[in-house]
One Martini backbone bead per residue (centre of mass of N, CA, C, O) as a GRO file, in nm:
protein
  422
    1UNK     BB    1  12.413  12.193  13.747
    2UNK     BB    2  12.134  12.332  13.628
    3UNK     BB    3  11.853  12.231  13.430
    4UNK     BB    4  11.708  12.332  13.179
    5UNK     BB    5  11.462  12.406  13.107
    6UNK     BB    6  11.152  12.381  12.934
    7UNK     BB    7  10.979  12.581  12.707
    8UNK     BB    8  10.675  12.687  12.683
    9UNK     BB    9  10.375  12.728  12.566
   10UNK     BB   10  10.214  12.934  12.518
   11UNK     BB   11   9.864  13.074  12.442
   12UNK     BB   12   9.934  13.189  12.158
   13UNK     BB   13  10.138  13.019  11.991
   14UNK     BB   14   9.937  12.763  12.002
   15UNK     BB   15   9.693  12.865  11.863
   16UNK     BB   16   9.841  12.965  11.632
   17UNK     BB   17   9.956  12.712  11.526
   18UNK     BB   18   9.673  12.588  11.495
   19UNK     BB   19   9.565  12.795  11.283
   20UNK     BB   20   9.740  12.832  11.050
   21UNK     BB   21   9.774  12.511  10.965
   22UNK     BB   22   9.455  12.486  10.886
   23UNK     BB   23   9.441  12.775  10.699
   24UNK     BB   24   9.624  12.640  10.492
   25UNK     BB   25   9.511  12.376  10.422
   26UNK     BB   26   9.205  12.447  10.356
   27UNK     BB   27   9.307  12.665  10.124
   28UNK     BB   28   9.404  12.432   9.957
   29UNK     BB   29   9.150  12.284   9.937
   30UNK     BB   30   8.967  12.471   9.802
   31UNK     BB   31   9.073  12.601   9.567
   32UNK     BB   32   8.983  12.284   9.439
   33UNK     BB   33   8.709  12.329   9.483
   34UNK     BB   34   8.649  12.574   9.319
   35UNK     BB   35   8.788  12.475   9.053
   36UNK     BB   36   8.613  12.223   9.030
   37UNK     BB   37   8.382  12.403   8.896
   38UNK     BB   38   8.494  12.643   8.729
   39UNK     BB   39   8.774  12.500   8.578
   40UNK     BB   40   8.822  12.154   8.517
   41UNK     BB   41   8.610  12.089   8.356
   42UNK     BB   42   8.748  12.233   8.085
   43UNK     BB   43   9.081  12.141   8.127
   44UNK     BB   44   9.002  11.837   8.239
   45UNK     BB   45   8.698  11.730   8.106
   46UNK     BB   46   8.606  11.749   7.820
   47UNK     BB   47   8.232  11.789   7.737
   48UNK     BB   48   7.951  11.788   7.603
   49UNK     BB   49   7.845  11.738   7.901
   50UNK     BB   50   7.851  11.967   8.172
   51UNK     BB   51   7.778  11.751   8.412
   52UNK     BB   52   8.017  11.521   8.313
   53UNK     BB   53   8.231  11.683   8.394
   54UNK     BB   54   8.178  11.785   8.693
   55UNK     BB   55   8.180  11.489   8.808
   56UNK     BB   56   8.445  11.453   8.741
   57UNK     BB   57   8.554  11.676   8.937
   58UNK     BB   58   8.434  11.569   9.168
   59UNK     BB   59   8.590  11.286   9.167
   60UNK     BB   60   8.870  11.415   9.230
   61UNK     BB   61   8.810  11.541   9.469
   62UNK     BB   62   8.709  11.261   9.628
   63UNK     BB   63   9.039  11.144   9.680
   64UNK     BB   64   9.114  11.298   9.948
   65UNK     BB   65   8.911  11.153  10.102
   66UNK     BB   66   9.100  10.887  10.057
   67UNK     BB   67   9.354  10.969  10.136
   68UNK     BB   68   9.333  11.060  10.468
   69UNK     BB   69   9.366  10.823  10.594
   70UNK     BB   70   9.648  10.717  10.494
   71UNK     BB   71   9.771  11.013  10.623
   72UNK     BB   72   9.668  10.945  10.942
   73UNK     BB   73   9.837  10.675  10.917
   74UNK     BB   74  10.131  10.791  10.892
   75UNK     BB   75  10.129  11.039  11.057
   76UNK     BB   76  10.009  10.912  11.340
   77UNK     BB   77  10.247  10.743  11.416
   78UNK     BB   78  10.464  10.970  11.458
   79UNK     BB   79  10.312  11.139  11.626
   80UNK     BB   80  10.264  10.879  11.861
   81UNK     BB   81  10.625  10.860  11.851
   82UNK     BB   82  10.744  11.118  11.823
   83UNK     BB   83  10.538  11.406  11.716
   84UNK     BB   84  10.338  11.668  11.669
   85UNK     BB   85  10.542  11.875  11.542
   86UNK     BB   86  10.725  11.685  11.311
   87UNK     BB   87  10.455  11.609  11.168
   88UNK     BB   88  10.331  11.902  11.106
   89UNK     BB   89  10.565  11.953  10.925
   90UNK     BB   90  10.518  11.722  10.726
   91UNK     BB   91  10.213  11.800  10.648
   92UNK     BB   92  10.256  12.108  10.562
   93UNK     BB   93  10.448  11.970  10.292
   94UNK     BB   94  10.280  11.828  10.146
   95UNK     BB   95  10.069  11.962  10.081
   96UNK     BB   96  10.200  12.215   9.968
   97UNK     BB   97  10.335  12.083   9.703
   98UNK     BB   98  10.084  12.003   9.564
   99UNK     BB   99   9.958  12.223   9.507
  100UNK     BB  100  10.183  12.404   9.334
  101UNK     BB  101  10.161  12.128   9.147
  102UNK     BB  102   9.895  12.228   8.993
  103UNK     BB  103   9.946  12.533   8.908
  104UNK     BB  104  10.149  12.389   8.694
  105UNK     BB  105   9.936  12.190   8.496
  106UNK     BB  106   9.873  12.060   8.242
  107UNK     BB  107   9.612  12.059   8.005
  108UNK     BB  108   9.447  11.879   7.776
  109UNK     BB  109   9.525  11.981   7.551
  110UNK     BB  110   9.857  11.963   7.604
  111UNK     BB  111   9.811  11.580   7.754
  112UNK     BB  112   9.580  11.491   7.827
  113UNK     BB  113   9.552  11.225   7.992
  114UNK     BB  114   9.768  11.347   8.186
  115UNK     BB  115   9.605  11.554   8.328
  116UNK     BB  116   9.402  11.402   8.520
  117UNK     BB  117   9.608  11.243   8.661
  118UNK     BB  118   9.796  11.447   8.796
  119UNK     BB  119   9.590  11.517   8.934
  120UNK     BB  120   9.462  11.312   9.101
  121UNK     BB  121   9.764  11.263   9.260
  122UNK     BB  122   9.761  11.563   9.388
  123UNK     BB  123   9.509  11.501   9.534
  124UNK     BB  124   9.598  11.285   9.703
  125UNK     BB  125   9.832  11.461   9.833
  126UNK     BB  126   9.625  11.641   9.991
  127UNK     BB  127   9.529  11.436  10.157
  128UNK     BB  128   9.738  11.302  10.295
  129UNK     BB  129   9.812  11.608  10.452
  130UNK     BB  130   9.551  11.646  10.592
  131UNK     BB  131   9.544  11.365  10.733
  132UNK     BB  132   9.787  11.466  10.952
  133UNK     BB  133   9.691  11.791  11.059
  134UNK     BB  134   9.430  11.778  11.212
  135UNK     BB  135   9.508  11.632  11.450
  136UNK     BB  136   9.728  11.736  11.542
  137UNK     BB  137   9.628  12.059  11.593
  138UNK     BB  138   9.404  11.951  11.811
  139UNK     BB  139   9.634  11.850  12.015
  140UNK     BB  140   9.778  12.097  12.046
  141UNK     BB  141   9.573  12.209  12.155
  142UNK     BB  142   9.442  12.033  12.412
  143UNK     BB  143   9.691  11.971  12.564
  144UNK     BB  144   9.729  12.231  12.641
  145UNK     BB  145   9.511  12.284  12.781
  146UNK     BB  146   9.349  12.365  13.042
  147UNK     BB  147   9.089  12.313  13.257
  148UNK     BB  148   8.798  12.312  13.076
  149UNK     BB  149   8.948  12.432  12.808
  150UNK     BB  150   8.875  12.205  12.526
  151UNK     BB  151   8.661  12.349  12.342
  152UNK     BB  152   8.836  12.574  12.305
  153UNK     BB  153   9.050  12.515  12.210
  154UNK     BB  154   8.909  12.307  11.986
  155UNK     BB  155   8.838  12.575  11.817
  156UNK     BB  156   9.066  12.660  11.661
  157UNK     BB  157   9.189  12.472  11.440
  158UNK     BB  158   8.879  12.544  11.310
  159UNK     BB  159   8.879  12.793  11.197
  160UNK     BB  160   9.045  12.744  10.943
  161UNK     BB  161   8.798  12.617  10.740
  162UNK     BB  162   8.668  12.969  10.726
  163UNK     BB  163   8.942  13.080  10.647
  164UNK     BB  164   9.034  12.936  10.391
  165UNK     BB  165   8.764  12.984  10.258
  166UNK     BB  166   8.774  13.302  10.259
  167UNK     BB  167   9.021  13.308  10.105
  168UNK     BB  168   8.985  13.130   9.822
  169UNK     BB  169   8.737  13.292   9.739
  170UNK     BB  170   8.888  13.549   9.731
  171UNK     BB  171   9.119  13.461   9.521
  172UNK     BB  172   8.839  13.454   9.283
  173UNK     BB  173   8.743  13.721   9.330
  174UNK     BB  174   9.013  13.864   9.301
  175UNK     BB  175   9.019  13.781   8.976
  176UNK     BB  176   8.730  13.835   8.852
  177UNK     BB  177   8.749  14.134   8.882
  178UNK     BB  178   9.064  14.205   8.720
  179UNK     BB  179   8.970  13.963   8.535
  180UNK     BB  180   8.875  13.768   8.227
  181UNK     BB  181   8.757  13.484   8.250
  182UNK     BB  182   8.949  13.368   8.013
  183UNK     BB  183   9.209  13.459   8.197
  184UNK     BB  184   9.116  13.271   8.443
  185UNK     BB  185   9.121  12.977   8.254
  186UNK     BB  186   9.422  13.008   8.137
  187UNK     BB  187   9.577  13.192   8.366
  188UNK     BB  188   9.506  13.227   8.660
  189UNK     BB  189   9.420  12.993   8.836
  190UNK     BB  190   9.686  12.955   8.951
  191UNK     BB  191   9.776  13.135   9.177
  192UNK     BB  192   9.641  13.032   9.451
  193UNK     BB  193   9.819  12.780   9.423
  194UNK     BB  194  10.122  12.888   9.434
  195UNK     BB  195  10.125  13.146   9.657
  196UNK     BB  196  10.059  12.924   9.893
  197UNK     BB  197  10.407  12.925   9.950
  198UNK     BB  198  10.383  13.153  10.148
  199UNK     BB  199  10.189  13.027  10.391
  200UNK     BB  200  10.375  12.770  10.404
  201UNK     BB  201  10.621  12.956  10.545
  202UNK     BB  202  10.469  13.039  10.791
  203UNK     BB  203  10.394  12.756  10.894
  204UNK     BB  204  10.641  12.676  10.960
  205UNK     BB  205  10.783  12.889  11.154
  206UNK     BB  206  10.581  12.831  11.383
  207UNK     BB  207  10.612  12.527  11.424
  208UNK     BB  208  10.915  12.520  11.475
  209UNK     BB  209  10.869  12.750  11.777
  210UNK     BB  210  10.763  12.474  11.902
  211UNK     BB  211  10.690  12.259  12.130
  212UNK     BB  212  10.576  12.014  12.290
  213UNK     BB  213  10.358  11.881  12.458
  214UNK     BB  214  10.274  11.760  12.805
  215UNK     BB  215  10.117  11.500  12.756
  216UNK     BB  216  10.326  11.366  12.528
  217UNK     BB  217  10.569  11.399  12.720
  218UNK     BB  218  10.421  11.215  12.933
  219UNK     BB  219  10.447  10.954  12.763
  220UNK     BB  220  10.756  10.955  12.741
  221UNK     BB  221  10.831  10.932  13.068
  222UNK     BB  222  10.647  10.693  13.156
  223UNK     BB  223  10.677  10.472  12.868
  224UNK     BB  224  10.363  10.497  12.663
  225UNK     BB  225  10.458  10.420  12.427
  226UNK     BB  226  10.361  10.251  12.119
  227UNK     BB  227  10.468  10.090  11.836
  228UNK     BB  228  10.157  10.046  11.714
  229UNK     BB  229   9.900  10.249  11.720
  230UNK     BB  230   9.696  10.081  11.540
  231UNK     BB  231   9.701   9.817  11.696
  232UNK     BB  232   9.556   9.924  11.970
  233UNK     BB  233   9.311  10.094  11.829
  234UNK     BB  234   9.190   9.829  11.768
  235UNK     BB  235   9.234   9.644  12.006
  236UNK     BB  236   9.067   9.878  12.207
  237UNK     BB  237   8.891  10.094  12.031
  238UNK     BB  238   8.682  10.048  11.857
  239UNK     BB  239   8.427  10.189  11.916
  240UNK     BB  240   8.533  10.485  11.894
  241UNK     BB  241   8.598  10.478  11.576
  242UNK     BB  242   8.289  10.370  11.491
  243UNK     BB  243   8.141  10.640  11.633
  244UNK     BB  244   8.305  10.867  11.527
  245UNK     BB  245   8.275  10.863  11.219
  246UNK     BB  246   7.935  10.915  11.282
  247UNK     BB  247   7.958  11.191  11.424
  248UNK     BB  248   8.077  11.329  11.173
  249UNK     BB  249   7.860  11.300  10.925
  250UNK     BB  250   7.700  11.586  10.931
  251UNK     BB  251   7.916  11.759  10.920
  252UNK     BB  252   8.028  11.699  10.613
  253UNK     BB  253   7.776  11.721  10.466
  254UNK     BB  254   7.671  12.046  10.521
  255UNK     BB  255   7.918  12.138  10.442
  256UNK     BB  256   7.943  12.051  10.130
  257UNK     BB  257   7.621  12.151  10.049
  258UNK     BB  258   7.730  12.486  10.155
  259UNK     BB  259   7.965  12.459   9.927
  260UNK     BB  260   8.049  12.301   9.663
  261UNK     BB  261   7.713  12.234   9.598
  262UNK     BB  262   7.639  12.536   9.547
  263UNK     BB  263   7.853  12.653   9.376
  264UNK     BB  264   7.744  12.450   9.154
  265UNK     BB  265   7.442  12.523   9.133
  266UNK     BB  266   7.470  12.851   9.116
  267UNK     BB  267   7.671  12.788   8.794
  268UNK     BB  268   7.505  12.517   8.657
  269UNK     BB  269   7.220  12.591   8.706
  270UNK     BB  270   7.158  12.909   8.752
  271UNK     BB  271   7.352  13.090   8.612
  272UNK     BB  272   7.549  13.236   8.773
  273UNK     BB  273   7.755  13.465   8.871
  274UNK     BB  274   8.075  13.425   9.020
  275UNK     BB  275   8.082  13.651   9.184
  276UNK     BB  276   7.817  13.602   9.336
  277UNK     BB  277   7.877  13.370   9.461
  278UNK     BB  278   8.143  13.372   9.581
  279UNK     BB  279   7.995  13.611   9.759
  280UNK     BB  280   7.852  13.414   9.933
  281UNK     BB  281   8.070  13.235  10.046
  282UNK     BB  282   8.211  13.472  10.199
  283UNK     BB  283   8.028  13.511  10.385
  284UNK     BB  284   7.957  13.247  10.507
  285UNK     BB  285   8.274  13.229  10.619
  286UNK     BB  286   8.227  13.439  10.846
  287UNK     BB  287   8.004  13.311  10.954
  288UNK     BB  288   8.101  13.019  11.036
  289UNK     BB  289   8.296  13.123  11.235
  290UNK     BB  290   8.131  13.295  11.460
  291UNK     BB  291   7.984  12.999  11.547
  292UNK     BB  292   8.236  12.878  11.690
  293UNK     BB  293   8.276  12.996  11.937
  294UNK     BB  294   7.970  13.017  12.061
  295UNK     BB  295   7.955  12.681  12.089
  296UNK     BB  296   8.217  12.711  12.315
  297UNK     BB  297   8.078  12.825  12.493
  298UNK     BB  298   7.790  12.656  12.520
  299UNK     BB  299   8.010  12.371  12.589
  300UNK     BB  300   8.085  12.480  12.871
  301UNK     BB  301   7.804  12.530  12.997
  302UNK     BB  302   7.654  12.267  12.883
  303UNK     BB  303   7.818  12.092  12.703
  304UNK     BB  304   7.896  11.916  12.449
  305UNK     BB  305   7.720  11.675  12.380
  306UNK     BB  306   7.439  11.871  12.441
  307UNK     BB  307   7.507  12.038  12.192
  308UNK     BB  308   7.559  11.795  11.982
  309UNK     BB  309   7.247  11.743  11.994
  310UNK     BB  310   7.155  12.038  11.891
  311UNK     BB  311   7.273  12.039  11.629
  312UNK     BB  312   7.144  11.777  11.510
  313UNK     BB  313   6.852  11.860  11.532
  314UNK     BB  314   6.935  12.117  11.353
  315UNK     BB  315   6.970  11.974  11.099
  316UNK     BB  316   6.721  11.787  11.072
  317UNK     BB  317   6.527  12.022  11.016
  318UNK     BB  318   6.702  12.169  10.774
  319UNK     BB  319   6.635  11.964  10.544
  320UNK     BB  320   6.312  12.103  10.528
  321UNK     BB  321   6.447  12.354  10.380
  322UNK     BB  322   6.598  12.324  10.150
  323UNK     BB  323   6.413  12.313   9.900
  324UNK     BB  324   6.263  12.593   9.967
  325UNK     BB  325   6.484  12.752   9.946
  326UNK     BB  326   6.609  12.617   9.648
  327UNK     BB  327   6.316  12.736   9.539
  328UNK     BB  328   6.302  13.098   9.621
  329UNK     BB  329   6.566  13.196   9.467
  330UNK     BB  330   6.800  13.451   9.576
  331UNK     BB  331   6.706  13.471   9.877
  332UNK     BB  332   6.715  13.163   9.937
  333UNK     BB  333   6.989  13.067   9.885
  334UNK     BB  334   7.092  13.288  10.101
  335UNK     BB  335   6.962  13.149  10.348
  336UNK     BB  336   7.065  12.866  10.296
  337UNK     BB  337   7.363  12.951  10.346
  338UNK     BB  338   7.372  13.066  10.612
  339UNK     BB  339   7.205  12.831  10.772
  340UNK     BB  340   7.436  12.625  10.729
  341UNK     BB  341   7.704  12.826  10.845
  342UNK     BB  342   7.543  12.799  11.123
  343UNK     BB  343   7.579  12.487  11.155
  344UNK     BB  344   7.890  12.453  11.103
  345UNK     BB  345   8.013  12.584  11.309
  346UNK     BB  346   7.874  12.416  11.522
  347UNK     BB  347   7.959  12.184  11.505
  348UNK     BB  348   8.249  12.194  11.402
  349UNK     BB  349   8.361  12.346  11.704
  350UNK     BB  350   8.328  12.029  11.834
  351UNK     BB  351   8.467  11.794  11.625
  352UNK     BB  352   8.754  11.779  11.764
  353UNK     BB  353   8.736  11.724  12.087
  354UNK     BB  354   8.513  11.479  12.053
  355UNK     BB  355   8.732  11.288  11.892
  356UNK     BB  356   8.971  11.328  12.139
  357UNK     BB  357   8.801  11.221  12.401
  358UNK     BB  358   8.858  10.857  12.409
  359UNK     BB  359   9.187  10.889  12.343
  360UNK     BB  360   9.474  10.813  12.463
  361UNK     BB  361   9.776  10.998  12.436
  362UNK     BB  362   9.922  10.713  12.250
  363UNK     BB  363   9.651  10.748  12.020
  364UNK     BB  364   9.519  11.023  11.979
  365UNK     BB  365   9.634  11.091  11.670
  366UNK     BB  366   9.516  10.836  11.548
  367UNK     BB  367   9.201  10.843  11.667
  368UNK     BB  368   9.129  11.124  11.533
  369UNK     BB  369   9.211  11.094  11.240
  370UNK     BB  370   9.050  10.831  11.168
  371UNK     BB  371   8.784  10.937  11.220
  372UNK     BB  372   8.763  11.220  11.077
  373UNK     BB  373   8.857  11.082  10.773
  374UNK     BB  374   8.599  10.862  10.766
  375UNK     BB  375   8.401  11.063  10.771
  376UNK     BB  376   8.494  11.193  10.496
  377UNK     BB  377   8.400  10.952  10.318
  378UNK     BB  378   8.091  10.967  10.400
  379UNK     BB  379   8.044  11.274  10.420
  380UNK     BB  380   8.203  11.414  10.134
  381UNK     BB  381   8.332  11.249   9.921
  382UNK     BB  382   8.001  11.227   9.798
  383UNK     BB  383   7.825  11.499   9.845
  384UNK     BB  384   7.843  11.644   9.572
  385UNK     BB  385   7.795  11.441   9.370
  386UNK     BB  386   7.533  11.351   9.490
  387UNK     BB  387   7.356  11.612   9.482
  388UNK     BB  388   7.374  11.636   9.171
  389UNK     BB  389   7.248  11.354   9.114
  390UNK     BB  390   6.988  11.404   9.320
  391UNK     BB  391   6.866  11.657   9.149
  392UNK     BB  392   6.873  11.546   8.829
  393UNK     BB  393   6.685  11.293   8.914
  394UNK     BB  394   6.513  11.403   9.190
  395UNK     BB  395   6.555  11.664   9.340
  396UNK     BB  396   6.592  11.848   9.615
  397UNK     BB  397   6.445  11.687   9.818
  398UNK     BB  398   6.673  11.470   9.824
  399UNK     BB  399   6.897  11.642   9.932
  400UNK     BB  400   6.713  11.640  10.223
  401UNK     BB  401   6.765  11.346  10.294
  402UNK     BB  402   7.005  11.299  10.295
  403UNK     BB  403   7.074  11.495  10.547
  404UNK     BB  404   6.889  11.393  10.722
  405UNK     BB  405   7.030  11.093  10.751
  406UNK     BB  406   7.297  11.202  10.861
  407UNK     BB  407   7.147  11.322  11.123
  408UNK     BB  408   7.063  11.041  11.200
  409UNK     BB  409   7.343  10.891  11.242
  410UNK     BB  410   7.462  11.095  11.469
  411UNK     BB  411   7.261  11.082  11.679
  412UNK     BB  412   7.255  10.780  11.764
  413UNK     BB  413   7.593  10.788  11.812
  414UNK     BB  414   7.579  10.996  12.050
  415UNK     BB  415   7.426  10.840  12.223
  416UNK     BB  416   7.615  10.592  12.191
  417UNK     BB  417   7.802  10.750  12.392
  418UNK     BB  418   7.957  10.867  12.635
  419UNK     BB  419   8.023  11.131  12.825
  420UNK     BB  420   8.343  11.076  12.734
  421UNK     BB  421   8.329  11.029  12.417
  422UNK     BB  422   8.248  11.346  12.348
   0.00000   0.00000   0.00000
């Protein structure tokens, strides 16, 4: 009797389904950005100086992205032990269960201190199953990739960013549109927490129907897979974890300064409406997206490194636009983010492929997910919180030398990588 072969993944099933899962990771995380301006100073941080209470909102922020390599190393343990399928739908179960449990958490009126503290948790949770999910999405589309079309395929599941940042941003516009702020503070700000139970549905039945990628199929055939990969990790390839998570500073760095400490900085040092505000983020998460595919294109034509050579070169020169756009009233605010999404979508869509192409297949998911969130923790876990305190006692030139630094280390990084190493 002959053996049933088994079935391929389509190439619209695989884009699809890292599509999916990080536009619901993503989702769920922005939700408690946009939450973190709008919503949780006065609900979970009250305080006389609305300044410290935003600050303490952003420090609860920033546990996510100390969180994500922890949960970088637990997910991607099994990633490149089991395998990415049934990773990756444990990583979007675990995100999914903290949001809707934020959506739950009774008020510091409600519970005092055990408010913040739970949230903080919660927020712990969100970052732990983030870090399982990038890693795992951008293997799902990059190994099954044809040959030459890894750059394309690896900017699938960053499209997830935009569409996230689209969908929550959106979520809270169309709160704010049908509800009194009143009602959106008191619990209207819930619903986008719970509904997101929704998405998490849907993305759970897509990966159940995916198979193994071919690659890492292929490291179980061969018995190439390693009892600790990160144990492997460490001691093969420091060099490229440590290059790998500078590479990506830039990108975390104007990602963060264009969309959380904007959105903080339009509501509370400007007194924007929310509504306004928030409008502006929607359209950002746009440009955002259209300038992903862009740069893959781009970087099929002239190679990916030399792609993100000239995209890290002009991050740094517009951070010399930053002070000048930011204080050029509501015209320049506008530019200043339009300007930031189409920089972010640029980087963005090429950080996944780079990030996964030093790394061989059997310690891949391990080796991807911990650049990508330790990346995290220098260039993001605090760019909102320093961007707001060095506006506040330095103003915002100050704000455009910090983004200039991180685009000044992310190309040294760069440069110091080999042709095959991004």
């Amino acid at each position: 009797m002959t053996e049933t072969a088994k079935p391929l993944n389509s190439p619209a099933k695989v884009l699809f389904a890292s599509l999916i899962g990080t536009t619901i990771e993503f989702f769920d995380f922005y939700v408690y950005a946009t939450a973190a301006v709008l919503v949780f100073p006065a609900l979970f941080f009250p305080s006389a100086d609305p300044t410290s209470a935003l600050l303490q909102s952003f420090a609860t922020f920033s546990i996510a992205f100390f969180a994500r390599p922890v949960g970088a190393l637990v997910f991607s343990h099994f990633g490149d032990r089991v395998g990415r399928k049934a990773t990756l739908v444990a990583a979007l179960l675990t995100m999914g269960v903290s949001t809707v449990i934020i959506g739950l958490l009774p008020s510091y009126a409600q519970v005092g201190v055990w408010a913040p503290l739970l949230l903080a948790i919660c927020r712990f949770g969100q970052g732990f199953g983030l870090g399982g999910e990038w890693g795992g999405a951008v293997l799902l589309a990059t190994e099954n990739a044809p040959p030459g079309k890894r750059s394309w395929y690896g900017m699938f599941p960053q499209l997830g960013a935009p569409a996230g940042l689209f969908l929550s941003s959106g979520a809270f516009w169309v709160l704010l549109h049908f509800m009194s702020q009143d009602d959106v503070l008191s619990w209207g700000w819930r619903i986008p927490f719970i509904a997101s139970i929704l998405l998490i549905a849907v993305g759970l039945w897509v990966r159940l129907s995916i198979t193994e990628t071919p690659e890492f199929q292929g490291a179980i055939d061969r018995h190439e897979r390693v009892s600790v990969p990160v144990v492997e990790l460490f001691r093969r390839h420091k060099r490229s974890l440590l290059l790998g998570t500078f590479v990506g500073l830039a990108t975390f760095v104007v990602f963060y300064l264009g969309s959380a400490w904007l959105l903080s900085y339009n509501v509370k040092v400007r007194h924007m409406a929310f509504l306004e505000a928030l409008q502006i983020q929607i359209i950002g998460a746009v440009v955002f997206g259209l300038f992903i595919p862009v740069t893959a294109l781009l970087a099929q034509r002239f190679g990916r490194r030399e792609t993100l050579i000239g995209v890290t070169i002009a991050i740094g020169l517009f951070s010399f636009l930053l002070p000048v756009l930011m204080g050029a009233g509501d015209s320049g605010i506008f530019a200043y983010a339009m300007g930031s999404m189409v920089l972010i979508g640029m980087t963005y869509g090429l950080i996944g492929a780079a990030l996964a192409a030093p790394f061989p297949a059997r310690v891949r998911y391990t080796g991807s997910s911990l650049t990508f969130n330790m990346a995290g923790i220098f260039g993001a876990s605090l760019a909102p919180y320093a961007a707001t305190w060095l506006q506040a006692n330095h103003g915002l030139a100050f704000v455009g030398y910090y983004l200039l630094a991180s685009a000044v280390i992310t190309l040294i990084c760069i440069l110091l990588s080999g042709k095959d190493e991004v």
